[in-house]
C-alpha positions in Angstrom: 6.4 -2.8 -14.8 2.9 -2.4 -13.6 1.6 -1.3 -10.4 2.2 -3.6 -7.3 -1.3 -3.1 -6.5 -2.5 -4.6 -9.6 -0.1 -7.9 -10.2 -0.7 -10.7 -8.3 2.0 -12.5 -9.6 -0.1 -15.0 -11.5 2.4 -15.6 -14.6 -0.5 -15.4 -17.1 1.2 -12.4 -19.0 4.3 -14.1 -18.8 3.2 -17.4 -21.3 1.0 -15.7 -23.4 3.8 -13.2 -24.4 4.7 -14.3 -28.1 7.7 -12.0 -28.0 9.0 -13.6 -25.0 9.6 -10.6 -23.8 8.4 -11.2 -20.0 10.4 -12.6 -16.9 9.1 -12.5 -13.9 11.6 -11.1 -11.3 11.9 -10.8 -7.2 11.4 -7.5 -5.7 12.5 -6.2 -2.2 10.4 -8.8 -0.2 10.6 -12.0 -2.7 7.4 -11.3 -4.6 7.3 -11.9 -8.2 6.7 -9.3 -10.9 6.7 -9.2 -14.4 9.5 -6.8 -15.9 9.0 -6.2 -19.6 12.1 -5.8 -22.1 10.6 -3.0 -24.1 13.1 -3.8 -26.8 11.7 -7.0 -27.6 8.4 -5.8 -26.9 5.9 -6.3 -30.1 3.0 -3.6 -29.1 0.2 -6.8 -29.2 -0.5 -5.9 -25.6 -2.0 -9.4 -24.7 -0.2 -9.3 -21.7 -2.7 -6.5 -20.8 -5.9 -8.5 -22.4 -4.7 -11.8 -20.0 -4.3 -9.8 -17.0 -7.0 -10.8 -14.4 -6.6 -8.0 -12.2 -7.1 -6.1 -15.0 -9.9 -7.6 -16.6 -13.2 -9.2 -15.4 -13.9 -12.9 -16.2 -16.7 -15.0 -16.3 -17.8 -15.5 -12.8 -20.4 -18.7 -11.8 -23.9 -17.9 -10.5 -24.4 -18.9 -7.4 -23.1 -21.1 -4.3 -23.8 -23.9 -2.3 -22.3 -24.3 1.0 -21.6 -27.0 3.3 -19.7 -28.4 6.1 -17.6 -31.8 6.3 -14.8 -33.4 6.8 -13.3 -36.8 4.9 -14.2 -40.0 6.9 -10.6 -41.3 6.8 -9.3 -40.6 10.4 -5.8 -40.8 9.0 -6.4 -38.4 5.8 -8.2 -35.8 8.6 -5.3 -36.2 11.0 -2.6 -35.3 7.8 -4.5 -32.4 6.7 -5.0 -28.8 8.1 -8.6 -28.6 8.3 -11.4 -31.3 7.1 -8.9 -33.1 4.6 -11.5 -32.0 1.6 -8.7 -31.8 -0.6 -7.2 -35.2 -0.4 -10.1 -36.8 -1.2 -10.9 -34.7 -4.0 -7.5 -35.3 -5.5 -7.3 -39.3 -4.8 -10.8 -39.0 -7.0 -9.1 -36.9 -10.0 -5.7 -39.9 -9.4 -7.9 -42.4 -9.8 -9.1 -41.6 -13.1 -5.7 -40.7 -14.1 -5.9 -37.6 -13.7 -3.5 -35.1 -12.8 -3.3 -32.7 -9.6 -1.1 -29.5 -8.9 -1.0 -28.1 -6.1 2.1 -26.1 -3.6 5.0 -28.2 -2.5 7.8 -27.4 -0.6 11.3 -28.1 -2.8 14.6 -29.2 -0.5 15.2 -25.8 0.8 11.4 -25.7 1.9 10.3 -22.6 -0.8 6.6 -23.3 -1.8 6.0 -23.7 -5.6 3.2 -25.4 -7.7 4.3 -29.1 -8.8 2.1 -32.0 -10.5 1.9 -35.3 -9.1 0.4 -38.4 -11.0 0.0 -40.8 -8.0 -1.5 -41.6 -4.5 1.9 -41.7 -2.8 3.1 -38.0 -4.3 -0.1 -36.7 -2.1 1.8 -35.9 0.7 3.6 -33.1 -0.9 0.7 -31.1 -1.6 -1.2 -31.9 1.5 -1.3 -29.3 4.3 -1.3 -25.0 4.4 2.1 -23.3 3.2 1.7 -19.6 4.4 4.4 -18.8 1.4 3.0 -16.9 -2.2 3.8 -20.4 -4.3 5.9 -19.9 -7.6 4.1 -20.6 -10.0 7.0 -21.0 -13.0 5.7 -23.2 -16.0 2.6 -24.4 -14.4 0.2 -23.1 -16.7 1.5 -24.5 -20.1 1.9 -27.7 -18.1 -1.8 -27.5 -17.1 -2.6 -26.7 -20.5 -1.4 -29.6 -22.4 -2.8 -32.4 -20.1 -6.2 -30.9 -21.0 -5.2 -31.3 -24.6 -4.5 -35.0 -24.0 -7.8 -35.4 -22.5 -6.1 -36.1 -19.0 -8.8 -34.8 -16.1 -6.7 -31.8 -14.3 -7.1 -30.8 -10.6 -5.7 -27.3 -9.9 -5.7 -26.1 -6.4 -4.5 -22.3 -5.4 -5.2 -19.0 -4.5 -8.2 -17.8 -6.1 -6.0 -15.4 -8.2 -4.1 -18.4 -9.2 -7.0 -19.7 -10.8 -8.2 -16.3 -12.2 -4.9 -16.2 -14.4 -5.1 -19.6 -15.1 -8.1 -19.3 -16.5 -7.7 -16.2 -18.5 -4.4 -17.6 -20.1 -6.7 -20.8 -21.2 -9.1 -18.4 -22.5 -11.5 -21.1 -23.1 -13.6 -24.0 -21.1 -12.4 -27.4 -20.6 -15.0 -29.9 -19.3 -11.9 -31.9 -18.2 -10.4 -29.4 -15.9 -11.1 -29.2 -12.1 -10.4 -25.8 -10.3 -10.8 -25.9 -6.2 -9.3 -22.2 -4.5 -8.8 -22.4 -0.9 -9.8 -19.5 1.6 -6.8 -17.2 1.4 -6.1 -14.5 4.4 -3.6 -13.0 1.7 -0.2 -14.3 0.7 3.4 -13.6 2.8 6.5 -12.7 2.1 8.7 -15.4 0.6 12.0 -13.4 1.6 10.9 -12.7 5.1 10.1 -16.9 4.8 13.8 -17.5 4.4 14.8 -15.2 6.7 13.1 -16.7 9.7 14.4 -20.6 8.4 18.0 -19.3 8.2 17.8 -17.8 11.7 16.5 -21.1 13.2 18.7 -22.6 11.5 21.7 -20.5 12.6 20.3 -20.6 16.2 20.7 -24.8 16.4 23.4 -24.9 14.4 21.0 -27.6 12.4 19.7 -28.0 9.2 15.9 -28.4 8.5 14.1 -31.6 8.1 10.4 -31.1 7.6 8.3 -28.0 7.8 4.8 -28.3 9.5 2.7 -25.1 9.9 -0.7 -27.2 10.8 0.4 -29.4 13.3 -2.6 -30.5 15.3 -1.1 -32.4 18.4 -2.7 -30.1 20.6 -5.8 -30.2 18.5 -7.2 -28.2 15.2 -8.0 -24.7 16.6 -4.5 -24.5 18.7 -2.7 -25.6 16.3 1.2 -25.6 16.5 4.2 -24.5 13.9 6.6 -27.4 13.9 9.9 -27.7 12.6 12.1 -30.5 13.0 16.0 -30.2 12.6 18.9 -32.3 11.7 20.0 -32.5 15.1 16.8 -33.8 16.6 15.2 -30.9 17.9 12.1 -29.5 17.2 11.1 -26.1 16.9 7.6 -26.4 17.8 5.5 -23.4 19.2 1.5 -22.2 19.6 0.9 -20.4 15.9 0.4 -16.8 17.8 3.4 -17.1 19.4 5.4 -17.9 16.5 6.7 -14.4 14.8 6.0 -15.6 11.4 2.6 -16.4 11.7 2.1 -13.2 13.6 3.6 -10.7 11.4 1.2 -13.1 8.3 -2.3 -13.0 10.5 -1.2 -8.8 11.3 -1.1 -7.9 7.3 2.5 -7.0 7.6 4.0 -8.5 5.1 1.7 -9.8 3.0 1.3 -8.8 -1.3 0.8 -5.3 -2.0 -2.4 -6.7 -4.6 -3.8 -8.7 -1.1 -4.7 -5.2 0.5 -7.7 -4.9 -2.9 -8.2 -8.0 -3.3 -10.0 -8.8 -6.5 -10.7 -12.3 -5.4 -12.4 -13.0 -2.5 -15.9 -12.3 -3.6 -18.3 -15.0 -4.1 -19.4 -16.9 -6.0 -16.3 -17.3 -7.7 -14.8 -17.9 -10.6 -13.3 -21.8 -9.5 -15.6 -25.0 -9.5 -15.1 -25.0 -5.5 -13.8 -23.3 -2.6 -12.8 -25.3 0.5 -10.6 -24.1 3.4 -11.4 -23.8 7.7 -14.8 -23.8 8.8 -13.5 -21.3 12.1 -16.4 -20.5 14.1 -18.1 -24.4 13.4 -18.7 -24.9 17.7 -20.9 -22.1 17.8 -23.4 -22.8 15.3 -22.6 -26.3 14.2 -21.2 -27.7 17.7 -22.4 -31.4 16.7 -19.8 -31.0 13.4 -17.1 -30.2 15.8 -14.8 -32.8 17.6 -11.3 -30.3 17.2 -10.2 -32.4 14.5 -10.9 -30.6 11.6 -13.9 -29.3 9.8 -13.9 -27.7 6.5 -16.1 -25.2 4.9 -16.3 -26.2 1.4 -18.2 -23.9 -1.6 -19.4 -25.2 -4.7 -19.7 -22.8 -7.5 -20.3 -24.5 -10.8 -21.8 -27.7 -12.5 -18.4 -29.1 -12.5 -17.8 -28.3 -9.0 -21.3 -29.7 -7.7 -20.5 -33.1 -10.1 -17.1 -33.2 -8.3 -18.8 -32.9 -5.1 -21.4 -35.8 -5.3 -18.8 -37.8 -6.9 -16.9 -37.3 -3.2 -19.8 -37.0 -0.7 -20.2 -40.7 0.7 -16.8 -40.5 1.6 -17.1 -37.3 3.6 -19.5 -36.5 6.6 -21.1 -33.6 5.9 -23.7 -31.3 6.2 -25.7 -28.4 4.4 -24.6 -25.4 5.9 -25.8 -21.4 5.5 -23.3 -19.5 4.0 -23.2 -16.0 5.9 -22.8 -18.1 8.9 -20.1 -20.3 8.5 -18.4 -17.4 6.3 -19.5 -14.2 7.5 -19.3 -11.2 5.1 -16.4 -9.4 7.4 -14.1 -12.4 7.8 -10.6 -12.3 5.9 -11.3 -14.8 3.2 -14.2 -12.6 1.9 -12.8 -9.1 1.8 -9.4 -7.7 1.8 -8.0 -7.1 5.2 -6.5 -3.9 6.1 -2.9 -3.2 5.8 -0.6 -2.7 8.9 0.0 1.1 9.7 4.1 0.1 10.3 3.8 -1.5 6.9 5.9 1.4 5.4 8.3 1.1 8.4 8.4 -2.5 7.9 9.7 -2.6 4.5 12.3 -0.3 4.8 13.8 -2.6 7.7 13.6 -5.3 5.0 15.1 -3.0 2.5 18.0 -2.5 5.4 18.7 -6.3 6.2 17.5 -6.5 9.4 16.4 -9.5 11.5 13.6 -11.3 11.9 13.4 -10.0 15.8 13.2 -6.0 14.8 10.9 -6.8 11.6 8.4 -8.7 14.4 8.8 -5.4 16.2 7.4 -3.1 13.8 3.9 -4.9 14.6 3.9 -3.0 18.1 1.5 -0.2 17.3 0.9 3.2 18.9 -1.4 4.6 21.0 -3.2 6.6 18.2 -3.1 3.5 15.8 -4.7 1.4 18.3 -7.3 3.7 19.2 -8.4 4.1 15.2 -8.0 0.3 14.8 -10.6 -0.4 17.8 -13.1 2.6 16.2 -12.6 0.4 12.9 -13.7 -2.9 14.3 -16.9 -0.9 16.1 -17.6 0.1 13.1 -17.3 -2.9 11.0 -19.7 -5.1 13.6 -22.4 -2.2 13.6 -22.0 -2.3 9.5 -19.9 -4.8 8.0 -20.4 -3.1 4.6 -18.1 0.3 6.3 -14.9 0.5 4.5 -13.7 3.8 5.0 
């Protein structure tokens, strides 16, 4: 078992293992680790050489940024941001290609599926706040690209590190877009909170929406809707989920040192919400949806003109519509209650007394506020 701090759960070490000597198994809070049975265990230690926390890989050069959002109201409107990755993915479908991406199964867990056609898009479309399961996915990926089938994988940049570390080598026919990540939650603490809505209406759970933009993109609502008709349907920072996610309470031990986030990266493009876009875009901003979108590579910037005339968008500067200090470029901090936090998981409690280990003390607020100073006046101070 390695350290927490150094697994993102990417499954990498798990397929390349010719002992089959890996399963990947739930800790305390859901996450997936890899456990070794050392008596199986061969000594070839490629499940070291795969690792990409572990390891460096091959990163692109450089980065071109730029603003947009898909010209198909309806596309926008289904999507949590600009709707960059549906049109992306209808282009790979098109060609016969293939996309995976996260989908919730009937019990609304998040793992990766692939989808073949137009009308499976609306499984992947839309942000799941859950770490997605990743499973078999990376064989899967790997022989489409043997049969010459054009693949579009979409993740967590770590997702696409191992990916590409278990390929260990360049296909011209595979497509690799990461989207911002904040870090990835708890899937335990995500069953928690759906069993206790569903226990308090006495209701099953019909659909899952955690980007619902009725009352617009920036105020955007969590929205559940139940067997019995009701909705669940709340402001996101009033929702106790989303809270404890956005207060790095319960997120992956490896999200706290990040090896990810930095840019350029190693996918073909980045795309995820261009926060911020009223202030130094305002003309690109209608509360709809606007996406930042990164390209990386030659693939990537290919991709990207292939997709343009059906996007409006714009040439953007990248410290500005991503400054250096936001989430999705360095690791954010972890809670101080963390430790408190996970020894309420460890004792079963509700969702309600987890949510109140985000109440901080005096002391911890104080040293949180001196943090932030600190970070404005020098966004490189990490101490």
């Amino acid at each position: 078992m390695v350290n927490k701090k150094e697994c993102c759960g990417c499954t990498a070490c798990l397929h390349v293992c010719p002992a089959k000597c890996i399963v990947m198994q739930e800790d305390e809070e859901g996450f997936l680790y890899p456990i070794i049975d050392k008596e199986k265990c061969i000594q070839c230690h490629r499940c070291e050489t795969v690792c990409p926390v572990r390891h460096t890989y091959n990163l692109n050069t450089k980065t071109e940024t730029y603003v947009g959002y898909s010209r198909d109201e309806e596309i926008r409107k289904q999507s949590s941001s600009g709707g960059i990755f549906s049109v992306i993915a209808e282009w790979i479908l098109q060609q016969r290609g293939v996309v995976f991406g996260a989908a919730f199964d009937e019990n609304f867990e998040v793992h990766h599926i692939a989808i073949e056609t137009k009308k499976e898009l609306v499984k992947l479309r839309g942000s799941k706040y859950v770490q997605s399961r990743l499973e078999n996915v990376y064989p899967e990926v790997k022989q489409y690209l043997e049969k010459k089938r054009k693949v579009l994988f979409t993740g967590t940049a770590c997702q696409i590190a191992g990916l590409k570390k278990y390929l260990n080598k360049e296909y011209e026919n595979l497509y690799t877009v990461d989207v911002l990540c904040h870090g990835v939650p708890s899937p335990k603490l995500w069953r928690m909170y759906l069993e206790e809505i569903k226990k308090r209406n006495n209701a099953s759970i019909e659909k899952v929406e955690f980007r619902n933009k009725e009352n617009g993109w920036k105020n955007f609502l969590v929205n559940i809707e139940l067997s019995n008709m009701e909705k669940y349907c709340v402001h996101y920072f009033e929702d106790k989920y989303m809270r404890m996610f956005l207060e790095n309470i319960d997120l992956r031990q490896s999200c706290y040192e990040c090896h990810f986030k930095g840019l350029p990266r190693i996918s073909d493009m980045t795309i995820g919400d261009s926060w911020g876009i009223e202030k130094y875009m305002p003309d690109m901003d209608d509360d709809k949806g606007t996406s930042v979108i990164l390209v990386h590579s030659p693939n990537g910037a290919s991709m990207f003109e292939l997709i343009r005339k059906k996007l409006v968008v714009r040439e953007a500067i990248l410290d500005e519509v991503l400054p250096p200090t936001a989430d999705s470029r360095r690791s954010v901090e972890m809670h101080p209650n963390r430790k408190k936090y996970l020894e309420g998981v460890k004792r079963g409690e509700s969702i309600d007394l987890l949510y109140g280990y985000l109440q901080k003390t005096f002391i911890q607020k104080v040293v949180s506020l001196m943090r932030c100073i600190l970070i404005r006046i020098n966004p490189k101070y990490k101490e």
